[in-house]
NUFI-339259 format. One record per residue (C-alpha): residue in one letter; x, y, z; residue number from 1. Coordinates in steps of 0.25 Angstrom, whole numbers, plus 5000, padded with zeros to 4 digits. Example, Ala and Ser with C-alpha at 12.3 -4.5 7.8 and 13.67 -1.06 7.14 Angstrom:
2
+----+------+------+------+-----+
: aa :    x :    y :    z :   i :
+----+------+------+------+-----+
:  a : 5049 : 4982 : 5031 :   1 :
:  s : 5055 : 4996 : 5029 :   2 :
+----+------+------+------+-----+
//
This chain:
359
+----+------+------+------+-----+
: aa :    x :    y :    z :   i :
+----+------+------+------+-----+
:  x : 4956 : 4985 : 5002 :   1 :
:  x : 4967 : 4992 : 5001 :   2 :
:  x : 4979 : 4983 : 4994 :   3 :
:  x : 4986 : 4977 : 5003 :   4 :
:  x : 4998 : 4977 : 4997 :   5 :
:  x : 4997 : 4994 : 4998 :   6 :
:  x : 4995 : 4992 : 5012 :   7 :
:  x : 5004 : 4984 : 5014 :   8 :
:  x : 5014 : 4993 : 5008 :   9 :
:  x : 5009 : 5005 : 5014 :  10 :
:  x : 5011 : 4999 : 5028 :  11 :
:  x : 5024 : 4994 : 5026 :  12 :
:  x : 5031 : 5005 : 5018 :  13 :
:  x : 5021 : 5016 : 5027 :  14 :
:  x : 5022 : 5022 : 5011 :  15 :
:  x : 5027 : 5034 : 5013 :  16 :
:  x : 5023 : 5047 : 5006 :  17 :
:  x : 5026 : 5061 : 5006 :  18 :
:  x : 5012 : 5066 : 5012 :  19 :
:  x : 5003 : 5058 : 5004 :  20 :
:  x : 4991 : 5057 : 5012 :  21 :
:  x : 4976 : 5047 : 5012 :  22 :
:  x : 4964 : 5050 : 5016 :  23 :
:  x : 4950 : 5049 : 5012 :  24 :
:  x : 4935 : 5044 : 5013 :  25 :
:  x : 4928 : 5030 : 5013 :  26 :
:  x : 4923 : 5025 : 5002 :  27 :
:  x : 4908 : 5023 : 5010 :  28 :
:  x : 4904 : 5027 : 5020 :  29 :
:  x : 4891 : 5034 : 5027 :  30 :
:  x : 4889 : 5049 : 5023 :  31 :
:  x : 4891 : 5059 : 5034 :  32 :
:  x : 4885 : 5071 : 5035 :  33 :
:  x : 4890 : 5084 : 5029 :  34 :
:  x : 4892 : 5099 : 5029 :  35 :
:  x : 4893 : 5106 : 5017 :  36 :
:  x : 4901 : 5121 : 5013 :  37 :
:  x : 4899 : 5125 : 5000 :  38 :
:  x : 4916 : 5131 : 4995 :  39 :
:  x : 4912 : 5146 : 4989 :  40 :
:  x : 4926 : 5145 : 4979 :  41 :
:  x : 4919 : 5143 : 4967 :  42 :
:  x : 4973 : 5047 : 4950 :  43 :
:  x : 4987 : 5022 : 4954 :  44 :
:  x : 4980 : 5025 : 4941 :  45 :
:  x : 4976 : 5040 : 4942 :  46 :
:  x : 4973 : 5050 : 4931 :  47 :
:  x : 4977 : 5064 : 4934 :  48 :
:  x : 4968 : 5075 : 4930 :  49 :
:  x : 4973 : 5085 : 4919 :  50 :
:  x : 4975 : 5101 : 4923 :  51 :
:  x : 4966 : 5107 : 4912 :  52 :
:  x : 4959 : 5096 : 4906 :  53 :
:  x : 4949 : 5086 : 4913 :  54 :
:  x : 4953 : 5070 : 4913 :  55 :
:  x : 4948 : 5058 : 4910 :  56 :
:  x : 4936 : 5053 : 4920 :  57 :
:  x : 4941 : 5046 : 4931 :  58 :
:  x : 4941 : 5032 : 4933 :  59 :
:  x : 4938 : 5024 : 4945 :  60 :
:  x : 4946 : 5014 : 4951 :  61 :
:  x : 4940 : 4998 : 4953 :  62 :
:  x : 4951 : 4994 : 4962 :  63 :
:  x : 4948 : 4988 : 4976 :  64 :
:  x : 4951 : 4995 : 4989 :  65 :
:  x : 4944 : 5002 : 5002 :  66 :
:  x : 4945 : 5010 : 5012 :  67 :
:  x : 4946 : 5026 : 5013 :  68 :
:  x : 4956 : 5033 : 5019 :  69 :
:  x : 4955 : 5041 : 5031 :  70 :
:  x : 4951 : 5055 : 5037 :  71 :
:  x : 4955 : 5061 : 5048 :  72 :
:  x : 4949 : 5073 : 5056 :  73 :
:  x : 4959 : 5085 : 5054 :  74 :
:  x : 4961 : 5096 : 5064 :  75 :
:  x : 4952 : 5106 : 5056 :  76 :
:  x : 4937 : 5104 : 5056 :  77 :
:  x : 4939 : 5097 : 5068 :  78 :
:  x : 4938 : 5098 : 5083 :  79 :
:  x : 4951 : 5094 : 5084 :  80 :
:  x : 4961 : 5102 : 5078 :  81 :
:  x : 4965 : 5112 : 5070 :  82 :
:  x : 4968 : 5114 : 5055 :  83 :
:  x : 4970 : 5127 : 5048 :  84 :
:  x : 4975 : 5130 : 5033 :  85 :
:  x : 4970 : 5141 : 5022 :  86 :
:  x : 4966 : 5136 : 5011 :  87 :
:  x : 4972 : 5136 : 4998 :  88 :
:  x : 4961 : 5140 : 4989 :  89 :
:  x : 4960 : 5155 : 4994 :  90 :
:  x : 4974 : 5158 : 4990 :  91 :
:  x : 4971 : 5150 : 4976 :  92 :
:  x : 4966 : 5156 : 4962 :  93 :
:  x : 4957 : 5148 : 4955 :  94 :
:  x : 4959 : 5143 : 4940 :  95 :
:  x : 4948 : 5137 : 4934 :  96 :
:  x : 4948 : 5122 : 4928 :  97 :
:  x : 4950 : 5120 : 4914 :  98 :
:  x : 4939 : 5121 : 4904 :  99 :
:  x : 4939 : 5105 : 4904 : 100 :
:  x : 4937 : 5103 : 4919 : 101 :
:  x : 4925 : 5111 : 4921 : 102 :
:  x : 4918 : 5105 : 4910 : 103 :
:  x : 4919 : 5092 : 4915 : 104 :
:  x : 4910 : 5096 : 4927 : 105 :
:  x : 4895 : 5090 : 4926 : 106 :
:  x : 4885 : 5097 : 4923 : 107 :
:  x : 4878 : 5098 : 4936 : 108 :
:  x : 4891 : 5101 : 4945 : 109 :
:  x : 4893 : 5113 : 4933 : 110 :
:  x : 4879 : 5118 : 4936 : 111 :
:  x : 4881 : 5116 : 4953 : 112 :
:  x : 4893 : 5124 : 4952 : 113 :
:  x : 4897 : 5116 : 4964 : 114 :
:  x : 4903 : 5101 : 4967 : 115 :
:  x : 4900 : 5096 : 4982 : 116 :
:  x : 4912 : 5092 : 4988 : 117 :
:  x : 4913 : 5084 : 5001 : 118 :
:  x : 4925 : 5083 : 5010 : 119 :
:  x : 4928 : 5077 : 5022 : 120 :
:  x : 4932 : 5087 : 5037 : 121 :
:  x : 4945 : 5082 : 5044 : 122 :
:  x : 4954 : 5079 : 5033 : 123 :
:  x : 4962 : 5093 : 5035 : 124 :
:  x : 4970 : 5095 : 5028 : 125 :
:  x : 4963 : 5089 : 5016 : 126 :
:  x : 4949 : 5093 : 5020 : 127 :
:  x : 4944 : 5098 : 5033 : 128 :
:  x : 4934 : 5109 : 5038 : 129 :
:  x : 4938 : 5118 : 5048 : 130 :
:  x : 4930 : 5122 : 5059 : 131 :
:  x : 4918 : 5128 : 5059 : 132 :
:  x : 4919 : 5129 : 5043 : 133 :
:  x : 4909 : 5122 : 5033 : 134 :
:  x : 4919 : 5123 : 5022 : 135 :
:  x : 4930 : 5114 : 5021 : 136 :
:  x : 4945 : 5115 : 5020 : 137 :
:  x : 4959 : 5107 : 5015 : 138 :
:  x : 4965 : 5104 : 5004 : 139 :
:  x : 4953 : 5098 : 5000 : 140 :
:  x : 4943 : 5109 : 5001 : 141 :
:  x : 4954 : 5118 : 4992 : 142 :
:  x : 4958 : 5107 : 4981 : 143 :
:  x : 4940 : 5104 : 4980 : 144 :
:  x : 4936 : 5119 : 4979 : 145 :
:  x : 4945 : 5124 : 4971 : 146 :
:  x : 4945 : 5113 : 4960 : 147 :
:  x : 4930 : 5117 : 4961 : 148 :
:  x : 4931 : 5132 : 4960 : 149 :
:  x : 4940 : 5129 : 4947 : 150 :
:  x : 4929 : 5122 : 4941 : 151 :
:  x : 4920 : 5136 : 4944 : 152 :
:  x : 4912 : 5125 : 4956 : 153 :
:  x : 4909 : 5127 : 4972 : 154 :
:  x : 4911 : 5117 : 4981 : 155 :
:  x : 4900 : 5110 : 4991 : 156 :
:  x : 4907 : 5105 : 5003 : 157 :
:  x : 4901 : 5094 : 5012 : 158 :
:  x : 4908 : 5088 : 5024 : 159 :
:  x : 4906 : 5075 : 5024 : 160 :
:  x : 4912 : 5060 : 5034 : 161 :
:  x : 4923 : 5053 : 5027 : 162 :
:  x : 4914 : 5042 : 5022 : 163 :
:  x : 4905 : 5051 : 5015 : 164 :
:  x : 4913 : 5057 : 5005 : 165 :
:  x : 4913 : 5044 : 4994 : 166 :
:  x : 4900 : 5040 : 4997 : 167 :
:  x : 4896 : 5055 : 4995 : 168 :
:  x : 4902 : 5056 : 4982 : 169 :
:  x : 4896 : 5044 : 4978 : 170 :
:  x : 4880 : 5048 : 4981 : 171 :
:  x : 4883 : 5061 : 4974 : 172 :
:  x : 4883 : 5071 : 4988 : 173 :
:  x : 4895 : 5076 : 4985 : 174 :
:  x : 4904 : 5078 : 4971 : 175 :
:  x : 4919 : 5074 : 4978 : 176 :
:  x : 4922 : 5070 : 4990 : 177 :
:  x : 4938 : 5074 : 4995 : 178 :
:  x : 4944 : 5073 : 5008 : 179 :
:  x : 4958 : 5069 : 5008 : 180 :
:  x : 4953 : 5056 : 5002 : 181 :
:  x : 4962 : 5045 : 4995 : 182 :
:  x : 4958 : 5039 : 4982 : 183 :
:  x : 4956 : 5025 : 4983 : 184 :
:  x : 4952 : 5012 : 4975 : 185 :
:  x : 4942 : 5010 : 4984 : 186 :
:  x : 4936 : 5023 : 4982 : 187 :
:  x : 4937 : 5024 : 4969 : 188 :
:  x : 4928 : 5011 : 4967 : 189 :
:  x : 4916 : 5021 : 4971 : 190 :
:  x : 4922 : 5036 : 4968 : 191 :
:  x : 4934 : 5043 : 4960 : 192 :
:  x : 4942 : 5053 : 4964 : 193 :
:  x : 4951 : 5064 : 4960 : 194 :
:  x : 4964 : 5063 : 4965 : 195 :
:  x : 4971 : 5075 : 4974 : 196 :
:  x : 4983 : 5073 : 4983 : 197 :
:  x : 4989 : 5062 : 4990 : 198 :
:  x : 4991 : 5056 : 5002 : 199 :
:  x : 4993 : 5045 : 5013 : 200 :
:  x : 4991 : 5042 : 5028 : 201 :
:  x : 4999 : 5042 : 5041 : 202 :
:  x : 4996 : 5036 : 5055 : 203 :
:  x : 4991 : 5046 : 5066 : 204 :
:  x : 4995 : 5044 : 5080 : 205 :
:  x : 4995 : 5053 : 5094 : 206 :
:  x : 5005 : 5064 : 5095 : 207 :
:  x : 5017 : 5058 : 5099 : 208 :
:  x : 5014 : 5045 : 5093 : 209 :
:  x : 5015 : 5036 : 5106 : 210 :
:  x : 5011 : 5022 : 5098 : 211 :
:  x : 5025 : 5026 : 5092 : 212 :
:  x : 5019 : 5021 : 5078 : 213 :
:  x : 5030 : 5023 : 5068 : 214 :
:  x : 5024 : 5012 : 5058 : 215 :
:  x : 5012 : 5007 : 5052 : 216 :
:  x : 5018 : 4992 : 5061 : 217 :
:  x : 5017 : 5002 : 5070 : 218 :
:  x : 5000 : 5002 : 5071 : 219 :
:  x : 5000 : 4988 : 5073 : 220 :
:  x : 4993 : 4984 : 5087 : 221 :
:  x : 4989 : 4999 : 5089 : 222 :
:  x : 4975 : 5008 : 5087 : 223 :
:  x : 4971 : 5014 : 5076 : 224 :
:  x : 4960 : 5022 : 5072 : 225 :
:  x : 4955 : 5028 : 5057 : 226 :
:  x : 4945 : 5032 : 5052 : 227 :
:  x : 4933 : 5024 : 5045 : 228 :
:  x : 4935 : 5022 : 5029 : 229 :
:  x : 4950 : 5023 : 5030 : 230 :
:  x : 4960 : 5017 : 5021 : 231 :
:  x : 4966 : 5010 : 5035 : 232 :
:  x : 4960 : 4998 : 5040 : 233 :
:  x : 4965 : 4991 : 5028 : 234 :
:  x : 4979 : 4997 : 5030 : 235 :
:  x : 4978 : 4992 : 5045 : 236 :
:  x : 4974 : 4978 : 5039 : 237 :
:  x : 4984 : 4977 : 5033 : 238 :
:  x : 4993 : 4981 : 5043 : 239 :
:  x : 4987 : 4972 : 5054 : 240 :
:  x : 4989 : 4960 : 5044 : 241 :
:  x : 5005 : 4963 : 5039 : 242 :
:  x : 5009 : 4970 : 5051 : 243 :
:  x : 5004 : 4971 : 5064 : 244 :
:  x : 5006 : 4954 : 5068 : 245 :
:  x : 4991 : 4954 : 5077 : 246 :
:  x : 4994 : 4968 : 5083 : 247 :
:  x : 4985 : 4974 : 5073 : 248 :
:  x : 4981 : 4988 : 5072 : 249 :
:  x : 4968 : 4990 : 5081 : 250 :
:  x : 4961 : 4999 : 5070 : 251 :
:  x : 4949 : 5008 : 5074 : 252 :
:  x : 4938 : 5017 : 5064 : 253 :
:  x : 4931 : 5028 : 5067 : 254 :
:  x : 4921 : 5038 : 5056 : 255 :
:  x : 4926 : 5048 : 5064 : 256 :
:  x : 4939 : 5056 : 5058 : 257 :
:  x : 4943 : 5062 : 5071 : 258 :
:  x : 4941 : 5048 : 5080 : 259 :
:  x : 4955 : 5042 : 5074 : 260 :
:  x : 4963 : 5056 : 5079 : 261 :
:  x : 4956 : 5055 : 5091 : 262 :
:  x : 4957 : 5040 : 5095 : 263 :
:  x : 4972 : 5042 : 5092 : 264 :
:  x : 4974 : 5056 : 5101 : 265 :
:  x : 4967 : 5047 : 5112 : 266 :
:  x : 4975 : 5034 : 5110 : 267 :
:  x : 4962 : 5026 : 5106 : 268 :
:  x : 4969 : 5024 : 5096 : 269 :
:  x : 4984 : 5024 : 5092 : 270 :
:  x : 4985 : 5029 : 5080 : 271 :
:  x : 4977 : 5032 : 5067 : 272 :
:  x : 4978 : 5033 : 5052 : 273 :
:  x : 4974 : 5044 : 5043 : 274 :
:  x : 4978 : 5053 : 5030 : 275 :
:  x : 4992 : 5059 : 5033 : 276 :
:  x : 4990 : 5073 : 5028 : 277 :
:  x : 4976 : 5075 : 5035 : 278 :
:  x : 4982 : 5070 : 5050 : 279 :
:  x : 4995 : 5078 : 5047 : 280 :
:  x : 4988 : 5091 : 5042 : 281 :
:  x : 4980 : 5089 : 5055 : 282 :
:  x : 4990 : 5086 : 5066 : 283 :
:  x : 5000 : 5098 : 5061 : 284 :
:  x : 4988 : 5107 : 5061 : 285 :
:  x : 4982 : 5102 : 5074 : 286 :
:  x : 4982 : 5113 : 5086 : 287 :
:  x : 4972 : 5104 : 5095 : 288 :
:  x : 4965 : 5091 : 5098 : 289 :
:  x : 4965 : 5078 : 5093 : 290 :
:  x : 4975 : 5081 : 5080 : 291 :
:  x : 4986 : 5088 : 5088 : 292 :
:  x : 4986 : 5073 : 5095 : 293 :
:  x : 4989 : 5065 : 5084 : 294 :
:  x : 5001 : 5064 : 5074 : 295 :
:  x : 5005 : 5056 : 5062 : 296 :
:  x : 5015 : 5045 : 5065 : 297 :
:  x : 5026 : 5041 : 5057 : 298 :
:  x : 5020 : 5029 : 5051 : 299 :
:  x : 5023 : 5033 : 5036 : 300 :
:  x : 5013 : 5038 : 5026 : 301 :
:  x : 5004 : 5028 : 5020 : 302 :
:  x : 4993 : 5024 : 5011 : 303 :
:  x : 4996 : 5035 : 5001 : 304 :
:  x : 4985 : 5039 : 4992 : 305 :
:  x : 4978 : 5050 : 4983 : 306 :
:  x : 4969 : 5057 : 4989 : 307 :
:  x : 4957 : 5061 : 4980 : 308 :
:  x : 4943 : 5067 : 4976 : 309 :
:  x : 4931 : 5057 : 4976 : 310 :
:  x : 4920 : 5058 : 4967 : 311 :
:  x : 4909 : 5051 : 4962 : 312 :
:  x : 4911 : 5041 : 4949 : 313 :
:  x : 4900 : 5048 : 4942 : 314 :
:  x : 4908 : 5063 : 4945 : 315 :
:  x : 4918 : 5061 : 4934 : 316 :
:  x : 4918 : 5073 : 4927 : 317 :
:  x : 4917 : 5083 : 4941 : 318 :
:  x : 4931 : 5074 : 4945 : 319 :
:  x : 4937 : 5078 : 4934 : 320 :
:  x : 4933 : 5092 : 4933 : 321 :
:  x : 4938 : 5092 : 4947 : 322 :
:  x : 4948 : 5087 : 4945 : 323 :
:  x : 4954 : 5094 : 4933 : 324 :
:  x : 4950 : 5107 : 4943 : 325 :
:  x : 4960 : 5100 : 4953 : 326 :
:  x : 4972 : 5098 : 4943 : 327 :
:  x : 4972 : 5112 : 4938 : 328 :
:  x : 4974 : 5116 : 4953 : 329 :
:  x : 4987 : 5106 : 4952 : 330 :
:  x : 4991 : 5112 : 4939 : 331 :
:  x : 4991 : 5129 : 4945 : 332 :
:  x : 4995 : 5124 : 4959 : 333 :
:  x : 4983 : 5126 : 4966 : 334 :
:  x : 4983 : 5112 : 4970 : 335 :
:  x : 4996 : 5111 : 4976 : 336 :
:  x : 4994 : 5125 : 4984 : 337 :
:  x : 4982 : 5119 : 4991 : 338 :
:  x : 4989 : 5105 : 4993 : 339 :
:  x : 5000 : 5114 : 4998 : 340 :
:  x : 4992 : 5123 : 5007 : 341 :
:  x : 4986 : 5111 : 5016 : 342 :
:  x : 5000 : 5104 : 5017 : 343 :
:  x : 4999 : 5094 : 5007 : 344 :
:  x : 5005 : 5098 : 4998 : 345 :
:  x : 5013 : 5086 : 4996 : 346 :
:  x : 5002 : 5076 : 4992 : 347 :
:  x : 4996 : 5086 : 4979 : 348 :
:  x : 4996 : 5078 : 4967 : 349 :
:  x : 5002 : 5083 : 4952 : 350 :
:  x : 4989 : 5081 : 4946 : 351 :
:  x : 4975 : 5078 : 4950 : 352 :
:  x : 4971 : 5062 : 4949 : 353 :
:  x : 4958 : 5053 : 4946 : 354 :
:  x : 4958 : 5041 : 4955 : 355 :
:  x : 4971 : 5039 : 4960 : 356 :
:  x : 4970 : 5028 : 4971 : 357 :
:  x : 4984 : 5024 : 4977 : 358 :
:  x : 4976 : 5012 : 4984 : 359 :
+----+------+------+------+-----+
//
């Protein structure tokens, strides 16, 4: 469980931040089925990764906590909106990764000449897939392949539910999992992960916000709907118990990333929580359906976090080959121009980090 101390902070102070944004995957879950495109360009206590040399191996956290963030369904990929950005990598040159990262590489991903990534569609403008493409797009697409093509490797993408990227990781089916994830205690008992931006997560309401919700108070006795495996239930928990006096939030889940939006533009529900950046990136881009019915309200950001890269325990030596690919991107600025190009610019880190969980 999320401390309740955090939460209790969070809710009170709404801890605002300049576009830090949270999101991510459960830490179990059933697998879901997946499509695959194969990309043609060839750390709280947290550790940063060094530019030309690779780290120390990361270490895992033992520290109690639960729950995942949430995903939402963005306006590309989807039936229900519209997304469009060019991505950064065709308008970058490649530098290839210091002499000490590639040679951290094991053996058999050397050999392959390819790491399987999977990611997770909705997540614009992190991750997503736009329609009728195989190939995904977003910041995370850029940052993965890139990294890769640095360490002379291709990357396998599968499209994957937002409960099968740990477990994935964990059985071996994939190499990372990344989707606009936060790094988490929780997670970190089963996986670790290479931290890459930051984030939090704001509550979506219908256009015009009718409920009038100004606060997090302000969800007391209403409807909200998330997503399954999110960091929120406990957040609502907490709220129900300190704030709401009987008229507790009625909280709703569903495994389906575009039921929240949709319970919310239909007044099922009043409200909904998810990553700030991946609702925003969507409602601004929005041209039709359910995302140009929906807004962020002016509830303060909250449950501020670093989003990351999950990989196995046992991958310790491709995370930090990857990761030392990531930190020379920081160090010639590709980094920040793809941070940059996708909006979100404002939560790139000054150097890459191993395990950084902020709850």
């Amino acid at each position: 469980m999320i401390r309740t101390t955090r939460v209790r902070a969070a809710l009170a102070a709404g801890i605002c931040c300049t576009a830090l944004v949270l999101a991510g995957c459960g830490s179990s879950g059933s697998a879901g089925s997946s499509t695959s495109a194969s990309s043609s360009t060839t750390g709280a206590p947290a550790t940063s990764a060094a530019a030309s040399s690779s780290s120390a191996a990361p270490s895992s956290s033992t520290s109690a906590g639960s729950g995942a963030s949430s995903s939402a369904a963005s306006g590309a990929g989807s039936a229900s909106g519209t997304a469009t950005s060019s991505s950064a990598i065709e308008d970058v040159a490649s530098a290839p990764a210091a002499p000490s990262q590639t040679a951290s590489l094991p053996a058999d991903i050397k050999s392959k000449g390819s790491i399987t990534a999977a990611t997770t569609d909705g997540n614009a403008p992190w991750s997503f897939y736009k329609t009728g493409s195989n190939t995904p797009s977003g910041v995370d697409y850029d940052l993965i392949t890139e990294a890769a093509k640095r360490l002379g490797l291709t990357v396998d993408w599968q499209n994957v539910q937002f409960t099968a990227g740990i477990p994935g990781v964990q059985s071996g089916r994939f190499d990372l999992y990344v989707s606009a994830m936060a790094d988490s205690k929780a997670r970190e008992k089963v996986v670790s992960f290479i931290g890459y931006s930051k984030e939090g997560s704001g509550v979506i309401v219908k256009k015009g916000n009718p409920e009038n919700i100004q606060t997090m108070a302000d969800l007391c006795g209403k409807k909200v709907s998330i997503v399954t495996g999110s960091i929120f239930p406990d957040l609502v928990k907490d709220l129900n118990a300190t704030t709401c006096n009987g008229k507790d939030v009625q909280l709703s889940e569903t495994a389906d990333q575009t039921a929240p939006y949709l319970a919310v533009a239909s007044g099922q529900a009043d409200a909904s929580m998810n990553t700030f950046g991946v609702s925003n990136y969507a409602f601004k881009t929005a041209t039709n359906g359910v995302q140009a019915q929906l807004e962020l309200s002016p509830v303060p950001l909250f449950a501020p976090a670093i989003q990351g890269i999950a990989f196995d325990k046992n991958k310790s030596a491709l995370m930090q080959a990857l990761g030392g690919a990531l930190q020379s991107m920081v160090a010639d600025g590709t980094y920040q121009k793809i941070m940059d190009t996708w909006s979100v610019g404002d939560g790139a880190l000054t150097a890459i980090l191993y395990n950084a969980p902020t709850f």
